[in-house]
Biotite code that builds the C-alpha atoms (Angstrom):
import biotite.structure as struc

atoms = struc.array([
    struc.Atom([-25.589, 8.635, -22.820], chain_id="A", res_id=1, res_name="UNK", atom_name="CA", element="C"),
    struc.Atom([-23.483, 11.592, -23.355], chain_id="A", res_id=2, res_name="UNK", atom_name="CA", element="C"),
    struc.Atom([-20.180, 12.078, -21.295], chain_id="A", res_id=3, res_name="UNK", atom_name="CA", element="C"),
    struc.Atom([-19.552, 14.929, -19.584], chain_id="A", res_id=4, res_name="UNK", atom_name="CA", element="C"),
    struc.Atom([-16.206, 17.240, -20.363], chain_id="A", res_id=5, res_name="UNK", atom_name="CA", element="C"),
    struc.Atom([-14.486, 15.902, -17.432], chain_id="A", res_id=6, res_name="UNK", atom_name="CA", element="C"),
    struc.Atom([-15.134, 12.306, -17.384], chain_id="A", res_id=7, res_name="UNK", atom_name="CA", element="C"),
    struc.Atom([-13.848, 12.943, -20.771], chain_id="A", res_id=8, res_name="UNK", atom_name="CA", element="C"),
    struc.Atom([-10.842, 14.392, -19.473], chain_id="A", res_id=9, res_name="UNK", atom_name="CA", element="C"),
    struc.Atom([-10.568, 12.080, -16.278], chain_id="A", res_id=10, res_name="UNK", atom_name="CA", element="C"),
    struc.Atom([-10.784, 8.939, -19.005], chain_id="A", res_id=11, res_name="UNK", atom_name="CA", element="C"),
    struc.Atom([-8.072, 10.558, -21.185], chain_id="A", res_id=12, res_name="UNK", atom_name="CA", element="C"),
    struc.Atom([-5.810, 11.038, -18.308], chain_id="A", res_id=13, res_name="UNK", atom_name="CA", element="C"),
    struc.Atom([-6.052, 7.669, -16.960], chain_id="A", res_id=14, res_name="UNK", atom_name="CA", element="C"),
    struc.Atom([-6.768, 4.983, -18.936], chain_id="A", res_id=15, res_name="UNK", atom_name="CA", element="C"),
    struc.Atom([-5.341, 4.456, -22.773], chain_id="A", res_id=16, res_name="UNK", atom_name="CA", element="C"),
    struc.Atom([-7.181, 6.208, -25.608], chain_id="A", res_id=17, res_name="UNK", atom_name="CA", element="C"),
    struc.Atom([-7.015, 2.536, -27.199], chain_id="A", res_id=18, res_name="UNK", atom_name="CA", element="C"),
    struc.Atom([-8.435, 0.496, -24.465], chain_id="A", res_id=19, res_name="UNK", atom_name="CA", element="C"),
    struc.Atom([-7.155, -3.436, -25.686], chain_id="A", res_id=20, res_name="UNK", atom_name="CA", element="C"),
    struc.Atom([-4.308, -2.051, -28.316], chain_id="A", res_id=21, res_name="UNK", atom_name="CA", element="C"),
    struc.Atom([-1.761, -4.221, -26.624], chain_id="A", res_id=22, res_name="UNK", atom_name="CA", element="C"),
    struc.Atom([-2.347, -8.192, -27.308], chain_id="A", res_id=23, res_name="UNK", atom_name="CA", element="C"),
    struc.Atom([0.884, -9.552, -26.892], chain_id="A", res_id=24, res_name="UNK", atom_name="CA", element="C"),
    struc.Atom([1.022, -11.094, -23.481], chain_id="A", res_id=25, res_name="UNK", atom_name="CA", element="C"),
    struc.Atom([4.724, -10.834, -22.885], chain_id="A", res_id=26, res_name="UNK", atom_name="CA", element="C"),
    struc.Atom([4.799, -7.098, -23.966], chain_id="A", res_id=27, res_name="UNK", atom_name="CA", element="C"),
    struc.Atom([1.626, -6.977, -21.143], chain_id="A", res_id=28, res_name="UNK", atom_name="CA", element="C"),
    struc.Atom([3.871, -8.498, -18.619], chain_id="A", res_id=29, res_name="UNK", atom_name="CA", element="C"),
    struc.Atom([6.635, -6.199, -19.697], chain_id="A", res_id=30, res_name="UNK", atom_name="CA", element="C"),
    struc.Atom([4.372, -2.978, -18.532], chain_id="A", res_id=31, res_name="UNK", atom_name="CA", element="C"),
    struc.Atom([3.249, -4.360, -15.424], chain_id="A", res_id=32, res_name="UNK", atom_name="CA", element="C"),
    struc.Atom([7.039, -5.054, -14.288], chain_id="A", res_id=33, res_name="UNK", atom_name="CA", element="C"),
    struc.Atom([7.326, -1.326, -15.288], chain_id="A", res_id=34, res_name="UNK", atom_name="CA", element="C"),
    struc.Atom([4.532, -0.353, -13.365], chain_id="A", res_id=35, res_name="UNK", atom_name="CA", element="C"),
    struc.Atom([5.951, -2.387, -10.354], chain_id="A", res_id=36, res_name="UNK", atom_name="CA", element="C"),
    struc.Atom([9.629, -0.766, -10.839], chain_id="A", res_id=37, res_name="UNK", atom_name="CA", element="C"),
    struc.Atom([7.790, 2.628, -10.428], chain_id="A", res_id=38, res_name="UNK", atom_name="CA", element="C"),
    struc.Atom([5.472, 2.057, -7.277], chain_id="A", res_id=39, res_name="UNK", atom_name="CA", element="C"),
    struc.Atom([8.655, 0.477, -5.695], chain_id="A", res_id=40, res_name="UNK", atom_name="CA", element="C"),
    struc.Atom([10.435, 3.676, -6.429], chain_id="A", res_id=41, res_name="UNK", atom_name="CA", element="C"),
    struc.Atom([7.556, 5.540, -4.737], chain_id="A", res_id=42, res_name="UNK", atom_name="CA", element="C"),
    struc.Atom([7.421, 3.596, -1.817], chain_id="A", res_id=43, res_name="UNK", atom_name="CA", element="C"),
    struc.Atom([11.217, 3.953, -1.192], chain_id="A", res_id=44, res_name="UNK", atom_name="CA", element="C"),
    struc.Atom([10.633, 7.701, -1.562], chain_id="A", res_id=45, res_name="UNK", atom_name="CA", element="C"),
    struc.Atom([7.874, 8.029, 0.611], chain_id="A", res_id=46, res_name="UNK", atom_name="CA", element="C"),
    struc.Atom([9.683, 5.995, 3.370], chain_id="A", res_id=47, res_name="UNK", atom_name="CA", element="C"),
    struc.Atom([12.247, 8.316, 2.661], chain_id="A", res_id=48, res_name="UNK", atom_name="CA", element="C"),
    struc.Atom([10.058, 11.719, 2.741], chain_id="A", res_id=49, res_name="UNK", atom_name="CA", element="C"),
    struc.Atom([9.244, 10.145, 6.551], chain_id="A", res_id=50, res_name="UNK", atom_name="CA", element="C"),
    struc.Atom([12.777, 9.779, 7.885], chain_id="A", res_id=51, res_name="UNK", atom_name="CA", element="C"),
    struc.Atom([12.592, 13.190, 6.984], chain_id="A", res_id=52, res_name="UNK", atom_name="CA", element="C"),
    struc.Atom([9.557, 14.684, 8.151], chain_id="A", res_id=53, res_name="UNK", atom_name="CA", element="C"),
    struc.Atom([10.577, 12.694, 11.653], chain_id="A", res_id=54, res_name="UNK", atom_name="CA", element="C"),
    struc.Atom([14.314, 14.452, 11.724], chain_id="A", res_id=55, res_name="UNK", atom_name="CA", element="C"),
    struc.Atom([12.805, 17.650, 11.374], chain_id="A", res_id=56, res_name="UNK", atom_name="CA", element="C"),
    struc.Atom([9.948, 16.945, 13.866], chain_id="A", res_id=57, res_name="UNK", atom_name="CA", element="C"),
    struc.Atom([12.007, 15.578, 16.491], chain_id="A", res_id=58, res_name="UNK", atom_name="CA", element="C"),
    struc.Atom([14.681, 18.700, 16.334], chain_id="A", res_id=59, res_name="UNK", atom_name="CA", element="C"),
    struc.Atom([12.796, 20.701, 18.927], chain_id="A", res_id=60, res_name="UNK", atom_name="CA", element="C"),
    struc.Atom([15.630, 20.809, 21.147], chain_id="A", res_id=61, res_name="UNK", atom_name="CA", element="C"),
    struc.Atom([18.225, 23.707, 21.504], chain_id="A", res_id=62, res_name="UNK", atom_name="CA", element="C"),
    struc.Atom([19.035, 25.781, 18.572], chain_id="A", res_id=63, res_name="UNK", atom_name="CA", element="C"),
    struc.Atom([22.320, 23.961, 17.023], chain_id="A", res_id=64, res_name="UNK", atom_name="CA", element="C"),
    struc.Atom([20.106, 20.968, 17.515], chain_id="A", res_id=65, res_name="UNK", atom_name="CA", element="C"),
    struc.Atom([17.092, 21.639, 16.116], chain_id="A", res_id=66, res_name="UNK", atom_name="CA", element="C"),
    struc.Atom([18.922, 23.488, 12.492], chain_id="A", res_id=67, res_name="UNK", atom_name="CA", element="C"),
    struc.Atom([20.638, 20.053, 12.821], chain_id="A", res_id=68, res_name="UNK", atom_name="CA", element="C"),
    struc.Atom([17.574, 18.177, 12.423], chain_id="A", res_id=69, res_name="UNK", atom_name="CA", element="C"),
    struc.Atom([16.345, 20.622, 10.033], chain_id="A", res_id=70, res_name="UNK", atom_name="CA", element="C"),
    struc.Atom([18.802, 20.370, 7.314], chain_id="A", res_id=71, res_name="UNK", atom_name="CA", element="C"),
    struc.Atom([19.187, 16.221, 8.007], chain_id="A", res_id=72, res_name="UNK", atom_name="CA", element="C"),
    struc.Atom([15.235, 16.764, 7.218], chain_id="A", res_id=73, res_name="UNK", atom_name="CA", element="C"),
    struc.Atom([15.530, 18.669, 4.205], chain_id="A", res_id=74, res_name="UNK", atom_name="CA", element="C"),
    struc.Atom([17.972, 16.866, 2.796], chain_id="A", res_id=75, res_name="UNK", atom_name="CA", element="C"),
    struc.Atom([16.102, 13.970, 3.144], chain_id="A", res_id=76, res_name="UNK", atom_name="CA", element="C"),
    struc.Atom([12.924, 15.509, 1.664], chain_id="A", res_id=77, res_name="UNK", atom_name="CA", element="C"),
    struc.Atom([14.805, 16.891, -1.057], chain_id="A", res_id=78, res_name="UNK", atom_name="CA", element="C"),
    struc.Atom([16.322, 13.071, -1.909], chain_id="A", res_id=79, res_name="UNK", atom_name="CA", element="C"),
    struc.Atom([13.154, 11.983, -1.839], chain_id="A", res_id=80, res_name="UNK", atom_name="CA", element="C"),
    struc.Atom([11.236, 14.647, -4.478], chain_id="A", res_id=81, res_name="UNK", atom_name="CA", element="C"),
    struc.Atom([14.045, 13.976, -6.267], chain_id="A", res_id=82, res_name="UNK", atom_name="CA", element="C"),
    struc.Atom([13.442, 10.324, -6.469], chain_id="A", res_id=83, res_name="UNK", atom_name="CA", element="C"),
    struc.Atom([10.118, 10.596, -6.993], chain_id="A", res_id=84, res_name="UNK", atom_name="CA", element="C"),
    struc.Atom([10.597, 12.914, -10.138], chain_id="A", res_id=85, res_name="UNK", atom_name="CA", element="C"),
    struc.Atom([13.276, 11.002, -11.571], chain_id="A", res_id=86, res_name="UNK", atom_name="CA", element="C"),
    struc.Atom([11.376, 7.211, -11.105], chain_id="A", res_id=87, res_name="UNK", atom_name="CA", element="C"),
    struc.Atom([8.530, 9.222, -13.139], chain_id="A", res_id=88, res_name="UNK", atom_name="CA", element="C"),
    struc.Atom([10.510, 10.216, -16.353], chain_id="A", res_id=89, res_name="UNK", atom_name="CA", element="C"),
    struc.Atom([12.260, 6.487, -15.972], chain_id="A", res_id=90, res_name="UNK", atom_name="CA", element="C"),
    struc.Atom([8.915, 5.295, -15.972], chain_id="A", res_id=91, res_name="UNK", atom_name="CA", element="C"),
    struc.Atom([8.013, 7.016, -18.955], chain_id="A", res_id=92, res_name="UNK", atom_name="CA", element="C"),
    struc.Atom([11.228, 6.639, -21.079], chain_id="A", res_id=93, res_name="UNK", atom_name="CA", element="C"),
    struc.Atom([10.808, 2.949, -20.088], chain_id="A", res_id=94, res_name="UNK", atom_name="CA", element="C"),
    struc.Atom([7.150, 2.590, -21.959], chain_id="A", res_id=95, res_name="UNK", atom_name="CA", element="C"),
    struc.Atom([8.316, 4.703, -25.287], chain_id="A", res_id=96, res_name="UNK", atom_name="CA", element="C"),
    struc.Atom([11.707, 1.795, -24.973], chain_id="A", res_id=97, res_name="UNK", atom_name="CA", element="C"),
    struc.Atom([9.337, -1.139, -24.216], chain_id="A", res_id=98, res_name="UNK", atom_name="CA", element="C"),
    struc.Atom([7.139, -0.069, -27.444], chain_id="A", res_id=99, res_name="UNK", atom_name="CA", element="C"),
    struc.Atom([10.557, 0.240, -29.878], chain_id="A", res_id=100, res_name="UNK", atom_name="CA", element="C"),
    struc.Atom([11.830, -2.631, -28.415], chain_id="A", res_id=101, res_name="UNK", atom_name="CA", element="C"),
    struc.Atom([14.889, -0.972, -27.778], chain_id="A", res_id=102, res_name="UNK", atom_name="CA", element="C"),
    struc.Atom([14.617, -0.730, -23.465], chain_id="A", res_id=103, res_name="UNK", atom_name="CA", element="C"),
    struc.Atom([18.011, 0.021, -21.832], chain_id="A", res_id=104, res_name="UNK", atom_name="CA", element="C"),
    struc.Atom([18.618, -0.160, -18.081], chain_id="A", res_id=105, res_name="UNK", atom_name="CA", element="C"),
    struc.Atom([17.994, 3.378, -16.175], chain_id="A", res_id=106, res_name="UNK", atom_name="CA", element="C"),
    struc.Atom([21.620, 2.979, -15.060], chain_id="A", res_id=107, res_name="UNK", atom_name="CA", element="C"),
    struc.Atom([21.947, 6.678, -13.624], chain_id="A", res_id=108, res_name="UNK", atom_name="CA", element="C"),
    struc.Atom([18.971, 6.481, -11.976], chain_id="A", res_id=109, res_name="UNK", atom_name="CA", element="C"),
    struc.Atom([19.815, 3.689, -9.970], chain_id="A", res_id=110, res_name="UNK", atom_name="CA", element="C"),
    struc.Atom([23.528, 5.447, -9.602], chain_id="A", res_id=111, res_name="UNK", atom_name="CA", element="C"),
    struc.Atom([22.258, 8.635, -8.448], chain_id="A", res_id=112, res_name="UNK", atom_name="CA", element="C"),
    struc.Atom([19.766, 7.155, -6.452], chain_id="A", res_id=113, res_name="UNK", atom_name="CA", element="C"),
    struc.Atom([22.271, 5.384, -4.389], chain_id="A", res_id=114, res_name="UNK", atom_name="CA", element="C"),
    struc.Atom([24.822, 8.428, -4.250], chain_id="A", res_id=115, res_name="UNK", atom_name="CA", element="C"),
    struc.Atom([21.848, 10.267, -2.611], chain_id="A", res_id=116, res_name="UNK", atom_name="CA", element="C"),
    struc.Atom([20.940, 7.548, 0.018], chain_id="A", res_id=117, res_name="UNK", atom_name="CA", element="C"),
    struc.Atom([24.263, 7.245, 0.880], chain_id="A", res_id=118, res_name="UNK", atom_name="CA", element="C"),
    struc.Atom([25.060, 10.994, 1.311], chain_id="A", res_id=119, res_name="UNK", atom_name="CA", element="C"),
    struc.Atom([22.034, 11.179, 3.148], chain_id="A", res_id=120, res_name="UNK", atom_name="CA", element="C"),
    struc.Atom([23.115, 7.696, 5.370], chain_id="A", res_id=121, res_name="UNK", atom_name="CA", element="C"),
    struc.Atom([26.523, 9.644, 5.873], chain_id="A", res_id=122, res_name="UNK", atom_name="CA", element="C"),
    struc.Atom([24.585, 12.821, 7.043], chain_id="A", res_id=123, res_name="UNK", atom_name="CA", element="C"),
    struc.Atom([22.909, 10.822, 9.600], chain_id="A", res_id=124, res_name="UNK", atom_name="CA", element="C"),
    struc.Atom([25.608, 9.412, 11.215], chain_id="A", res_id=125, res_name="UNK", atom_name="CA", element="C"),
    struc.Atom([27.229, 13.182, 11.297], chain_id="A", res_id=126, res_name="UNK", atom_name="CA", element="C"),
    struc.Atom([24.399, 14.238, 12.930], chain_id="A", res_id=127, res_name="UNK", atom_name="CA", element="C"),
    struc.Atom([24.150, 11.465, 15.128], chain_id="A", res_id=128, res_name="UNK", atom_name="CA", element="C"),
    struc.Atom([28.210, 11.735, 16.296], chain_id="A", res_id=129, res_name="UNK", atom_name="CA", element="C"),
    struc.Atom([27.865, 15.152, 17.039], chain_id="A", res_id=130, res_name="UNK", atom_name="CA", element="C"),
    struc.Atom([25.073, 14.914, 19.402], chain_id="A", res_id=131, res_name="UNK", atom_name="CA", element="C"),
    struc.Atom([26.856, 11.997, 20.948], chain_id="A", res_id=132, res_name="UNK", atom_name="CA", element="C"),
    struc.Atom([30.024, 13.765, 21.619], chain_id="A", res_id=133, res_name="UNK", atom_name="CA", element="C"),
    struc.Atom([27.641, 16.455, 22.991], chain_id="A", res_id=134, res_name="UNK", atom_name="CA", element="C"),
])
């Protein structure tokens, strides 16, 4: 049965051209950690894309309030893209290490990824202390 151009295409995309290559279980276990690292990174970035989506909704209030929630929002958001692009290359870099055998810790990712969850944490409690003192 002849395959269409894009099941083709769809195959390519997701699944190895060399289905079975691999044969070494530890190296197999190796990936799949990978694969968890990365999905945890997503998940951490979508729970932080809905902090952020949530600030922004709930600043419907007066005008200094509501560009409050707006930029607590966006910075939020933007952590989050951020994190999301970043895990991805990690991800990547981290299969072409596994396969040379030479894997190093994503040490700046995990860095930067806390420097922006904290700056974000401080931004919260700004926003928060001005619109108790309010």
């Amino acid at each position: 049965m002849a395959q269409t151009a894009m099941t083709r295409l769809l195959r390519r995309l997701l699944f190895d051209d060399e289905p079975g290559k691999i044969s070494d279980q530890a190296l197999i276990r190796t990936h799949l950690a990978n694969e968890r690292t990365f999905l945890a990174w997503l998940r951490s970035a979508v729970v932080l894309l809905g902090v952020g989506l949530g600030a922004i909704a709930l600043g419907t209030g007066d005008t200094r309030s509501a560009a409050l929630a707006f930029a607590l929002g966006g910075i939020t958001v933007v952590t989050a893209i951020v994190m999301v692009l970043w895990a991805y290359a990690s991800f990547y870099n981290t299969i072409v290490d596994i396969e040379k055998q030479s894997y190093s810790p994503p040490r700046r990712l995990v860095t930067v990824a806390s420097l922006l969850i904290i700056i974000a944490g401080v931004v919260v409690l700004a926003v928060l202390l001005v619109e108790m003192l309010d």
